[in-house]
C-alpha positions in Angstrom: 0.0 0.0 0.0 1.5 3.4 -0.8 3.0 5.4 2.2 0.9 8.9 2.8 2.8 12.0 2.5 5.4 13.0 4.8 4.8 15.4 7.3 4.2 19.1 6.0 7.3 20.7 4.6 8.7 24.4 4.3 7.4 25.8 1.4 10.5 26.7 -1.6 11.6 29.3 -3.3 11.3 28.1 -7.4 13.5 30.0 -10.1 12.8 29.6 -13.7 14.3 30.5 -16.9 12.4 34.1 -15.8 10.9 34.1 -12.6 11.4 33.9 -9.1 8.6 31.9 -7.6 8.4 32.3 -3.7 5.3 31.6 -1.3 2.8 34.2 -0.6 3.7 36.7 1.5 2.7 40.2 3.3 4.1 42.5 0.7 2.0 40.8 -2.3 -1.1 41.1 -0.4 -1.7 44.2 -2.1 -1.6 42.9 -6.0 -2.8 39.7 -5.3 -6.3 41.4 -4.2 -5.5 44.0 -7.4 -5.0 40.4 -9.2 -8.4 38.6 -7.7 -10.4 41.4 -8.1 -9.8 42.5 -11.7 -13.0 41.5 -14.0 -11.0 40.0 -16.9 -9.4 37.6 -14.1 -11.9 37.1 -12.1 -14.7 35.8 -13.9 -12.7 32.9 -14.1 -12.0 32.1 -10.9 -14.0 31.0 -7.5 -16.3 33.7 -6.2 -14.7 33.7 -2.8 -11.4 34.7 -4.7 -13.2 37.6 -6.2 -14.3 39.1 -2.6 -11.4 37.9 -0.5 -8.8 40.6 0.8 -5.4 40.0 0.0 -4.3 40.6 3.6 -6.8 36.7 3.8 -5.9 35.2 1.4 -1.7 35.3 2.5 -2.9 34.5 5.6 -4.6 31.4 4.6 -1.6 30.4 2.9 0.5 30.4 5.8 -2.0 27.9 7.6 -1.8 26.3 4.7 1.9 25.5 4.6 2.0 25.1 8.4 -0.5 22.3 7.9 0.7 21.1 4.8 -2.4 21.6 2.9 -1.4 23.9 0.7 1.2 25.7 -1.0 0.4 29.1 -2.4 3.5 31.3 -4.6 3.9 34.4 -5.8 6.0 34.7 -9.3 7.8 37.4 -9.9 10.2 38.7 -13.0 13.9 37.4 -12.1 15.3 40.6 -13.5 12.3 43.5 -12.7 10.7 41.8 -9.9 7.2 42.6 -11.2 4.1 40.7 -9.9 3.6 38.8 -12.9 1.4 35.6 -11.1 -0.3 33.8 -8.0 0.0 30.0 -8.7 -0.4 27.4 -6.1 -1.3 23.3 -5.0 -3.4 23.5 -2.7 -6.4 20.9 -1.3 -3.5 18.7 -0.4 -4.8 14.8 0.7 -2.1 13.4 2.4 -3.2 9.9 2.2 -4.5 9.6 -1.4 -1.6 12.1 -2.4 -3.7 14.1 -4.4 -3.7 18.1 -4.8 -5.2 21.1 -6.7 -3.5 23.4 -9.4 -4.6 26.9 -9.8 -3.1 29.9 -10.9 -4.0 33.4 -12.2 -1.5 35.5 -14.2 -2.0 39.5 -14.2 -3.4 40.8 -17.2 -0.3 43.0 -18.3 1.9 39.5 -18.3 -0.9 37.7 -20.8 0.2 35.5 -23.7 4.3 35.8 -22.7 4.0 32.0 -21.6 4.3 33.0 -18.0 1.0 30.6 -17.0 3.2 27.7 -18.6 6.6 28.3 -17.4 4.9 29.0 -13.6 2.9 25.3 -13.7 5.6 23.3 -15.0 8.1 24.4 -11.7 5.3 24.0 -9.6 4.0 20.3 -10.6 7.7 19.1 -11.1 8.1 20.5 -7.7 4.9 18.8 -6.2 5.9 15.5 -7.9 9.2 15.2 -7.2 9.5 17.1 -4.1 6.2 17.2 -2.3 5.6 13.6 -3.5 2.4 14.0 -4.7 0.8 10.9 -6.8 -1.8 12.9 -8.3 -2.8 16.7 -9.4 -5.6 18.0 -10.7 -7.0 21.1 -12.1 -10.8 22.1 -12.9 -11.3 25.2 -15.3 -14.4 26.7 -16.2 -16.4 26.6 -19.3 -14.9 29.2 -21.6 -11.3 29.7 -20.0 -10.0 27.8 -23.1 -6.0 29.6 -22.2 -6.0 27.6 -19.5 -6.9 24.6 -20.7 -4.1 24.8 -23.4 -1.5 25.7 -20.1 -2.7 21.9 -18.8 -2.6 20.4 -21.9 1.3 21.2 -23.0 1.8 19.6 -19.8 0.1 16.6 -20.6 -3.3 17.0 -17.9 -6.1 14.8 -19.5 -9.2 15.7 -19.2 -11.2 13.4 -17.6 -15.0 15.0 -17.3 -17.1 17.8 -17.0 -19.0 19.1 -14.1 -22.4 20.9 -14.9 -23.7 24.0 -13.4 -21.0 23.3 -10.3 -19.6 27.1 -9.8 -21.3 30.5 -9.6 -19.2 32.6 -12.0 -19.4 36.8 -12.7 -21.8 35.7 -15.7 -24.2 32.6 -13.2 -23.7 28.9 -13.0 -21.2 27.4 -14.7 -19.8 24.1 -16.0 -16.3 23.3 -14.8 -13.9 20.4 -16.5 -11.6 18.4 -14.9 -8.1 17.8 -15.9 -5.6 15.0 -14.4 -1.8 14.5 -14.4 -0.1 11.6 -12.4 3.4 11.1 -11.2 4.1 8.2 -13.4 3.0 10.6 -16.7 5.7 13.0 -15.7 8.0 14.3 -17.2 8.1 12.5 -20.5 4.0 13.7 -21.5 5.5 17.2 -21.1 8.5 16.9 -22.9 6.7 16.0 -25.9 4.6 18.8 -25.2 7.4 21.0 -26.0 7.4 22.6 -22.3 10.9 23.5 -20.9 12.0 21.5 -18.2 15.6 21.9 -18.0 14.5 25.0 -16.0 12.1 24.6 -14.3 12.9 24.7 -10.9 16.7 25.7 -11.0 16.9 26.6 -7.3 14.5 25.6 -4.0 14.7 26.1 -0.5 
């Protein structure tokens, strides 16, 4: 029978080819809620996120590391040190080693492949480090950028939920993606998603 996960662990610090990717802290609460609460973001993302300070939400991602249910970043640019996205696993089930992927990338960073270069640190990390079996992501109806992050990184989409969020515009459908340890890296790679940096320093 597989062992459950370890007990929780400090949360890393993550560098990429671009980006420093550390947990959530004070100083970002203050464009994370800029982030959450823009309407281009935000109709895509939990309604709670949409009405949450950003003074809670770090602070909810400190329980969550001290528990080891969660693990909430902040990416910023290597070289500017802009806020460029809030990515984390969270939902963490020690026993079935199972987690959630979300992430939110501010507007002025669209479509410069920072959503993809985030996720790939973060799952290698949550496979290979965290020891996580399993992660999962749900997106909702419509979000189709997202769904083509979790496809280069080989997520397979394994069903659709109906009517199972409130979004800005009412109910909405949500669909369910699923990557396992044993699918990673090699799905990825043939992906064309950069590994070789992925996750150059942690600690």
């Amino acid at each position: 029978m597989p062992r459950p996960l370890r007990s929780p662990i400090p949360a890393p610090v993550l560098e990429t080819e671009r980006l420093v990717i550390a947990p959530a802290q004070s100083r970002d609460a203050d464009e994370l809620e800029a982030l959450f609460h823009d309407p281009r973001v935000h109709r895509y993302l939990p309604y709670e996120r949409r009405i949450e300070s950003g003074h809670t939400f770090v602070e909810r991602a400190r329980r969550g590391v001290r528990e080891g249910s969660a693990y909430r970043f902040v990416g910023r640019g290597r070289d500017s040190g802009e806020f460029v996205v809030s990515i984390g696993v969270f939902a963490i089930d020690r026993w079935d080693r199972s987690g959630e992927l979300g992430y939110a990338v501010a507007r002025s960073h669209w479509r410069r492949g920072y959503a993809t270069e985030a996720t790939t640190a973060v799952v290698d990390w949550s496979f290979r480090r965290l020891g996580l079996h399993r992660v999962e992501a749900v997106v909702q109806r419509g979000n189709r950028p997202s769904e083509r992050v979790l496809e280069r990184l080989g997520f397979r989409p394994e069903g659709r939920l109906r009517d199972a969020v409130v979004s800005a515009r009412g109910f909405n459908d949500l669909s369910v993606y699923g990557l396992l340890a044993d699918e990673w890296p090699p799905s990825a790679r043939r992906r064309g998603v950069n590994l070789s940096g992925a996750a150059r320093r942690t600690g």
